[in-house]
N, C-alpha and C positions, 0 to 999 in steps of 0.2 A: 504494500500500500504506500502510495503520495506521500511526504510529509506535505505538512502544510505550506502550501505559495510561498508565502514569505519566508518560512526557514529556505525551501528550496531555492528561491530567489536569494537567499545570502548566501545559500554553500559556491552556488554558483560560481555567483560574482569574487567572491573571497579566492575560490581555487583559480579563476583566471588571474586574478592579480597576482597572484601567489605565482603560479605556474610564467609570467608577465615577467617576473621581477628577478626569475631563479630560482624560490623559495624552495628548495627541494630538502627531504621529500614529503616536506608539507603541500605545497601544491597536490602532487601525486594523490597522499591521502586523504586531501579534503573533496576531490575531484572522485575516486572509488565511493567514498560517502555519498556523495551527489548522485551518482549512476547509481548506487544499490537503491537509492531510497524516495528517488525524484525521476524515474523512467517513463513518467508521462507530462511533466512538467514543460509550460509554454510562459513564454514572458507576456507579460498583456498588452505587449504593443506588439507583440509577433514577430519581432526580433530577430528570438532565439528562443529554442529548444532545448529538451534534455541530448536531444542526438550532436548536436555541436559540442557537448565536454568532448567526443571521443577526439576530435581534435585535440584538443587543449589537453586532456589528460597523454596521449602520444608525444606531444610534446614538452612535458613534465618528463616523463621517465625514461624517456630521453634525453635533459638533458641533467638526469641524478644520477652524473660520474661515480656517487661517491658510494650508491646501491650496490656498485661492481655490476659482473656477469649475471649475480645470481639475480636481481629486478625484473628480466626477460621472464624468466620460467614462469615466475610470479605473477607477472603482466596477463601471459598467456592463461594463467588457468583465472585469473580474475575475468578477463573476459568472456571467457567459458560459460563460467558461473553467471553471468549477466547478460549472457544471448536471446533470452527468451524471456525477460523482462519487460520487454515491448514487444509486442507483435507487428510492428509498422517494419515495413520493409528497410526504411532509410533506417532506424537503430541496425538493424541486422548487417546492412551494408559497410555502416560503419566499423562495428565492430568486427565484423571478418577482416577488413581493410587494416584493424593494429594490429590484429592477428600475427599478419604479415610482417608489417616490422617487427613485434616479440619475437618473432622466429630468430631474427638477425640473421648468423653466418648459415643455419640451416637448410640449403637449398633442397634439401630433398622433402622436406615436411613442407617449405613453401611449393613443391611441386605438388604436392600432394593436394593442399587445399586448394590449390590455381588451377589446377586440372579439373577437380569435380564444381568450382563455382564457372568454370568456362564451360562443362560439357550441362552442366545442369539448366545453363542459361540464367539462373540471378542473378540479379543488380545487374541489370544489361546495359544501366548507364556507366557502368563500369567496365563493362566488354574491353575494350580498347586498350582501358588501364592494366585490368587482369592478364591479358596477352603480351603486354609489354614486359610484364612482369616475370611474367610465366619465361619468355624467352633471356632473360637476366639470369633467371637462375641456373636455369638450362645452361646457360654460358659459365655461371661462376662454378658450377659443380663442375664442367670438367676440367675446367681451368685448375681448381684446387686438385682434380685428382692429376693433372702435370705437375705440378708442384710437387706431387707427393712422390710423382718417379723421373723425376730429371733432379740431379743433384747439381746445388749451384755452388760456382766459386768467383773468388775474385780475380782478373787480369785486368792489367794496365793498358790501355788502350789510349791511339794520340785522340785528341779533341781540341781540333784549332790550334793556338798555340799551349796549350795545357796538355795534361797526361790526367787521363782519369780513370779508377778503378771503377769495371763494369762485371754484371755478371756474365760468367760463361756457366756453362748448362752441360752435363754427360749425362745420357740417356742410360737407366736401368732398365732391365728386366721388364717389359712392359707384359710380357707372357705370363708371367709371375704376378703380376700386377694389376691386372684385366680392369678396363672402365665398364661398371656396372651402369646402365644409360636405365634401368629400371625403375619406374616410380612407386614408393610404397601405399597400397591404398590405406585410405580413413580412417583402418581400426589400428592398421602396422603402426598409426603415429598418432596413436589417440585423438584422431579428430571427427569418432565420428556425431559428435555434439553435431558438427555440420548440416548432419540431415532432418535433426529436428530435435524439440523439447523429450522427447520420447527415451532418448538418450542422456539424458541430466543424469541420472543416477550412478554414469560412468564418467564425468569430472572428478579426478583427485586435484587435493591443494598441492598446491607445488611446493618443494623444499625452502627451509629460511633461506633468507637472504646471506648470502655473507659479506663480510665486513670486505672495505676496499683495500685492494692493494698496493695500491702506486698513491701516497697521501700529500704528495707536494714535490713539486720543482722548480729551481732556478736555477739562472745563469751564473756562474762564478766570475767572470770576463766578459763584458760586452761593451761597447765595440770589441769583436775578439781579433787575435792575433795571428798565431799563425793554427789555433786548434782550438774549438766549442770544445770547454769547461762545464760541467753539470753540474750539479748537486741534486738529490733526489731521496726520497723516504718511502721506505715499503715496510706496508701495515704487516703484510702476510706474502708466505713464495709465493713469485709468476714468474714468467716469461715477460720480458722487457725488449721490447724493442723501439729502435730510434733510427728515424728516417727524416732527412735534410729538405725541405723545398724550396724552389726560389718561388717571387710573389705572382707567378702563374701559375703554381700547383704544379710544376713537373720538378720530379725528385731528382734530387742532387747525390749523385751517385759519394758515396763513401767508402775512406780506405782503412778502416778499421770493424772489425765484425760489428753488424745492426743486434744482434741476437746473446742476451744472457739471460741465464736464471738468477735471480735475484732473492736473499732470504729480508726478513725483518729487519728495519734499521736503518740507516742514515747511510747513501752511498755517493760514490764520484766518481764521475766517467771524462776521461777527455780523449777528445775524437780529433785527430791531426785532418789539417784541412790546409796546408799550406800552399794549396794552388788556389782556391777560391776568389774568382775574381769579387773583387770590392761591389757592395750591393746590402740589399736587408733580405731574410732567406728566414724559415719558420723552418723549429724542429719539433717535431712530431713525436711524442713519447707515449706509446701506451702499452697497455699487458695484455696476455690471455685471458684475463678476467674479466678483459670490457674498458677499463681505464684508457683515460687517452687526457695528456699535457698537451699544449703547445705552446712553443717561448721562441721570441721574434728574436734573430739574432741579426747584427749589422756587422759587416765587412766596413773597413774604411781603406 
């Protein structure tokens, strides 16, 4: 049941401000409140709807770095849970829609639901979206599975007048290997909430969240010299990596490994960059856990 207009009319507005400002992950949680408890709710100028938080809460918990990885799982079975809450077609559209983004790196689970909402034909104002989508993934999965059999390294390569390390690539065992191009259906990836209320009783809660692991960084040197200086603090292990860009978003290849495991504690990284021509260049810091820094550094 509704809370009443005006509470729901303040969860609202509070969780966009919130979600507005960064507030996280108060945004997030005041916005799940709103959706469990306000799924029919309309502003009385016609505005806005309950179906517009799905926006607004997608982009709360997206942008709660500090949730980690574990927020997606979370995300996703909250949604689950609140599919069939509204019977209007636009809730349901929407919510399949952050579906999508909870998934994240999962391209095979977002095949899964992309497939049956394309062959099924709803949200068909969505068709176009779904298919673009559908072919994204399609791309990132086998892309990740070259990743997984071509081994990379570094070689010095000329560029211009500079020398830059690029990767090179030797090809394993791809027979040993095999790309699986198979998509799992609805039940293989617990989605078949999809095909109707009828299925509620098979939503589990998804696991706690866990704490972040990448908790702060800066620069030790900037303007730097002839090598970006870090400093950085990890909550809990991950996987850390760090990737250079100049202000067009194409990466600036590096001549020291992108990739460590990293435990708890207060660490320092410096990355030799002595050919980098002079300019402002963003580096990219994040984990396997979902974390991601970014710290503007200047050449002079």
């Amino acid at each position: 049941m509704d809370l009443p207009d005006t509470t729901c009319s303040y969860l609202f507005g509070l969780g966009y401000d919130l979600e507005q400002e960064g507030a996280e992950p108060a945004g997030y949680d005041t916005l799940r409140l709103f959706l469990e408890n306000c799924p029919f709710w309309k502003e009385a100028n016609g505005a806005n709807s309950s179906v517009a938080a799905f926006t607004f809460i997608n982009g709360a918990v997206s942008g709660w770095s500090a949730g980690g990885q574990g927020r997606w799982p979370d995300f996703l079975a909250f949604l689950k849970q609140v599919l069939y809450l509204n019977p209007d077609t636009s809730w349901y559209c929407q919510d399949v829609g952050d579906m999508i983004t909870a998934m994240q790196y999962d391209e095979s689970q977002k095949l899964s639901e992309l497939q049956y909402l394309i062959q099924s034909g709803k949200c068909q104002e969505f068709s176009s979206a779904w298919q673009t989508l559908y072919n994204s993934a399609s791309h990132w999965r086998h892309q990740y599975w070259l990743d997984s059999v071509f081994v990379k390294f570094d070689t010095m390569q000329p560029y211009g007048n500079y020398s830059w390390w690029v990767d090179s690539m030797v090809n394993k065992d791809t027979l040993a290997n095999p790309y699986d191009s198979t998509i799992p259906s609805l039940w293989q990836d617990s989605l078949e909430i999809l095909l109707g209320p009828q299925y509620a009783n098979a939503v589990q809660p998804s696991s706690p969240i866990t704490s972040q692991a990448l908790l702060n960084a800066r620069l030790l040197d900037n303007p730097m010299q002839d090598a970006i200086a870090v400093s950085f603090e990890m909550g809990r292990t991950a996987l850390i990596t760090m990737e250079l860009q100049d202000i067009l978003g194409r990466e600036v290849p590096l001549t020291s490994a992108k990739y460590q495991l990293e435990q708890p504690g207060t660490h320092s990284a410096r990355i030799p960059a002595p050919n980098l021509p002079p300019g402002t260049y963003y580096l990219r810091i994040t984990t396997d856990t979902g974390d991601v820094i970014t710290l503007k550094v200047v050449k002079q």
